[in-house]
C-alpha positions in Angstrom: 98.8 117.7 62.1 100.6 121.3 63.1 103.9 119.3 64.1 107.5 120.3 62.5 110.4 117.7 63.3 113.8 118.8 64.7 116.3 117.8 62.1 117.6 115.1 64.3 114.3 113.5 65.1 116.2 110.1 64.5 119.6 110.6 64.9 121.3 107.2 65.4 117.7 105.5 65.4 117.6 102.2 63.0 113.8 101.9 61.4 112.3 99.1 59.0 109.7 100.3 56.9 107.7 97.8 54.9 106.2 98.3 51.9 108.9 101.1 51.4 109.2 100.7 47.6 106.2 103.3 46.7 103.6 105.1 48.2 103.3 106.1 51.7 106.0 103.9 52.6 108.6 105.2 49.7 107.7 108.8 51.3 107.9 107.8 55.1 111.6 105.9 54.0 112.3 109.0 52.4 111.0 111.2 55.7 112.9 108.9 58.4 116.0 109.5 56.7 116.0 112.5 56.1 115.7 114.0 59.8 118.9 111.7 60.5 117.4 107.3 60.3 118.6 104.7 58.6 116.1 103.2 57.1 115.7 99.6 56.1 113.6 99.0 53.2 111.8 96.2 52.8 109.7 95.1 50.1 109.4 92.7 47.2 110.2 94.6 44.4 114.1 94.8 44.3 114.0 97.1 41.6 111.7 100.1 43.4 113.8 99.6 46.9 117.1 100.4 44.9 115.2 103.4 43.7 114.0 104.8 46.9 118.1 104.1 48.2 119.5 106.0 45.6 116.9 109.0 46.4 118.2 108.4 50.1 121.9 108.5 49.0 120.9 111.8 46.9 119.5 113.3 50.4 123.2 113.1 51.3 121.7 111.2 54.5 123.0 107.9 56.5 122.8 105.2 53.8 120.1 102.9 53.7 119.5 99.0 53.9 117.9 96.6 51.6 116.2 93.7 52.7 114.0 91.8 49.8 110.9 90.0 51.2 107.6 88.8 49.9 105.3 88.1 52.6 103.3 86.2 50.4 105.7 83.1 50.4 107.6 83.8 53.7 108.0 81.4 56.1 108.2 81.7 59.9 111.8 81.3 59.4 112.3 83.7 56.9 111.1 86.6 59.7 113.3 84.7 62.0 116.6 85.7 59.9 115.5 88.9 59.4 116.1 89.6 62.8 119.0 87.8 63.2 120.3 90.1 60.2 119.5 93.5 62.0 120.9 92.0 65.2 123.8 91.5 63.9 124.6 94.8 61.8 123.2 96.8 63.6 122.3 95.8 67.4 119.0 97.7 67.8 115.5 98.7 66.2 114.2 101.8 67.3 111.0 102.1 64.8 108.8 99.7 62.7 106.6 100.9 60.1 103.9 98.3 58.9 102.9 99.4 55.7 103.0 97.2 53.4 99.5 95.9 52.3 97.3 94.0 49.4 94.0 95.0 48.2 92.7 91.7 47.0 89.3 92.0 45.5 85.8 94.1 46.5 83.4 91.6 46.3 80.6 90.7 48.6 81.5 87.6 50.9 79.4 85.1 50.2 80.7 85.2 46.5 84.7 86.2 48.3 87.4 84.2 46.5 89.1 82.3 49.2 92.7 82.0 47.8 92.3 85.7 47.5 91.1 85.8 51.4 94.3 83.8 52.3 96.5 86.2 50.5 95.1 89.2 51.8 95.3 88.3 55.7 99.1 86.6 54.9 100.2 89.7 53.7 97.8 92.1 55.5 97.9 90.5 59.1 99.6 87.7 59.4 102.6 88.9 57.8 103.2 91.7 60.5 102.3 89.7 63.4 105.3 87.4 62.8 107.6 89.8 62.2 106.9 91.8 65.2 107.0 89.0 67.3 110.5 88.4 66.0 111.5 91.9 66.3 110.2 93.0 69.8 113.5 91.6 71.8 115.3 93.7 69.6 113.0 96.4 70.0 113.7 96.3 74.0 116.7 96.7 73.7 116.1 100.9 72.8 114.7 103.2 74.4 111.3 104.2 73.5 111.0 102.6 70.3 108.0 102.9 68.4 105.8 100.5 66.0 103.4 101.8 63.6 100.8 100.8 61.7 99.3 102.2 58.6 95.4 101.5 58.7 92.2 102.0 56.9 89.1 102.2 58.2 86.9 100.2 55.7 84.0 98.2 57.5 81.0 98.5 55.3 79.9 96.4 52.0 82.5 94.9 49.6 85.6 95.5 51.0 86.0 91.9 52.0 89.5 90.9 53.2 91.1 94.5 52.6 88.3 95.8 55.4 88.6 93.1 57.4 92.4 92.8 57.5 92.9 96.8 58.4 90.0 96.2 61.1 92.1 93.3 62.8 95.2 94.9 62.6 93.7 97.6 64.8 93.2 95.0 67.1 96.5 93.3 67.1 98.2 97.0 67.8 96.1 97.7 71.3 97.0 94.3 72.1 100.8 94.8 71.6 100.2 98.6 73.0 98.8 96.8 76.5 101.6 93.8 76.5 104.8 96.3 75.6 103.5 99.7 78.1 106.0 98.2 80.4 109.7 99.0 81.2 111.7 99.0 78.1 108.2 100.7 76.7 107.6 100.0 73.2 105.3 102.7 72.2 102.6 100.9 69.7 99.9 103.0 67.3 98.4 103.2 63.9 97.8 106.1 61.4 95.0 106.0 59.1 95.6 108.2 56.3 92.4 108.5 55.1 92.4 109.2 50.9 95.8 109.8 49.4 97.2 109.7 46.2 98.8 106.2 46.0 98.8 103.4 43.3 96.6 101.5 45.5 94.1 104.0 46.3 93.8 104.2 41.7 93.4 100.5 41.9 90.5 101.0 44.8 88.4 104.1 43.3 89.6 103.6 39.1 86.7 105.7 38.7 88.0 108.9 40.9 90.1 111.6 39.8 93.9 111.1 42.1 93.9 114.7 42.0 91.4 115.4 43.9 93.3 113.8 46.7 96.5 114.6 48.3 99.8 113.0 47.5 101.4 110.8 50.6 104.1 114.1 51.4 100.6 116.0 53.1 100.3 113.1 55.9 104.0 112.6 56.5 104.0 115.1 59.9 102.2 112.5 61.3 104.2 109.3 60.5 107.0 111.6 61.8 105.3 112.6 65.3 103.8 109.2 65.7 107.2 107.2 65.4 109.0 109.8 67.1 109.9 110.0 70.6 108.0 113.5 70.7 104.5 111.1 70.7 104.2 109.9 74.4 100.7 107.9 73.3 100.3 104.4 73.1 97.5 102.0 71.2 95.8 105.0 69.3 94.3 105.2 66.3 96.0 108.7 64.1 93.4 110.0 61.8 94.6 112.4 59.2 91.4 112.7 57.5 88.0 114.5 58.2 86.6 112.2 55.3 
């Protein structure tokens, strides 16, 4: 995508990325604050979110937030006092960045582990259904706030509850992009990133040189356009690969 972002894209803007301790989301935290967010990092992994903060802090940017979650163990009620917790220090959410993800296992279905299957939807799709249902009041209560999805378009053999997951969640964003095209709008999409050089993507292909591929800075014009209020579309899917 040909798109440059004004310095001040999000200027006063609150947004939670998931999944922001590595990868695309580390890179999109990074991104957000750096044209003017600040960014709440959420993840599991205490250690890497303190990482990507101090990276924030060296930007010289608005300071960051920290919020531990593991979506494999969280209750309904632990998505419930995360937004009680943004509410209440900082009284708005103007973006949500879905990121976070598991692989599980490629294995044909009839031989699918089904522990495995659980794990992968919880953290996959059930995971940021609850949250966003928790989080859309909050949402409203911006204007033009955006959520985003990161997908993956994996629908043939093998790729089991990964594929299946990334498929759905597709699904759950037109449905949230028909319900919130309404006055407060929440704008609702997904980027597909297509291959990138991430620790998952190694774990996926072990046999493919990471090289080859590009590292998550090359896709990051489009998680800035598509959260931005400079995108006007709503329930689309952003490729940013021809592959």
């Amino acid at each position: 995508m040909n798109y440059t972002a004004p310095d001040d894209l999000f200027e006063d803007q609150i947004i939670l990325v998931t999944g922001a301790g590595d990868g695309i989301g580390r890179v999109a935290s990074l991104a957000y604050a750096d044209k003017g967010a600040t960014v709440v990092l959420l993840g599991r992994n205490t250690h890497k979110l303190e990482t990507v903060y101090d990276e924030i802090k060296a930007l010289g940017k608005a300071e960051a937030a920290i919020y531990p979650l593991n979506f494999e163990g969280a209750s309904p009620r632990d998505y419930e006092e995360l937004a009680e917790t943004l509410k209440r220090e900082f009284g708005q959410l103007n973006g949500l960045l879905h990121n976070a993800a598991y692989l599980g296992a490629n294995a044909p279905l009839e031989h699918y582990d089904i522990e495995t299957w659980f794990k992968v939807m919880q953290i996959n799709l059930n995971a940021p259904f609850v949250m966003t249902r928790e989080l859309i009041p909050l949402m409203r209560k911006s204007d033009n706030a955006s959520i985003l999805f990161t997908t993956d378009d994996k629908t043939t053999a093998y790729w089991g509850a990964y594929g299946t997951s990334k498929y759905a969640v597709i699904g759950l964003m037109k449905i949230l992009a028909d319900e919130l095209d309404s006055t407060p709008r929440v704008r609702v999409n997904a980027i597909d990133p297509g291959p990138v050089r991430t620790g998952m993507r190694i774990r996926a292909f072990p046999g493919e040189d990471p090289n080859q591929n590009p590292p998550p800075e090359d896709v990051m014009a489009d998680y800035l356009y598509v959260m931005g209020n400079d995108c006007p579309d709503t329930g689309k899917v952003f490729s940013c690969s021809s592959e």
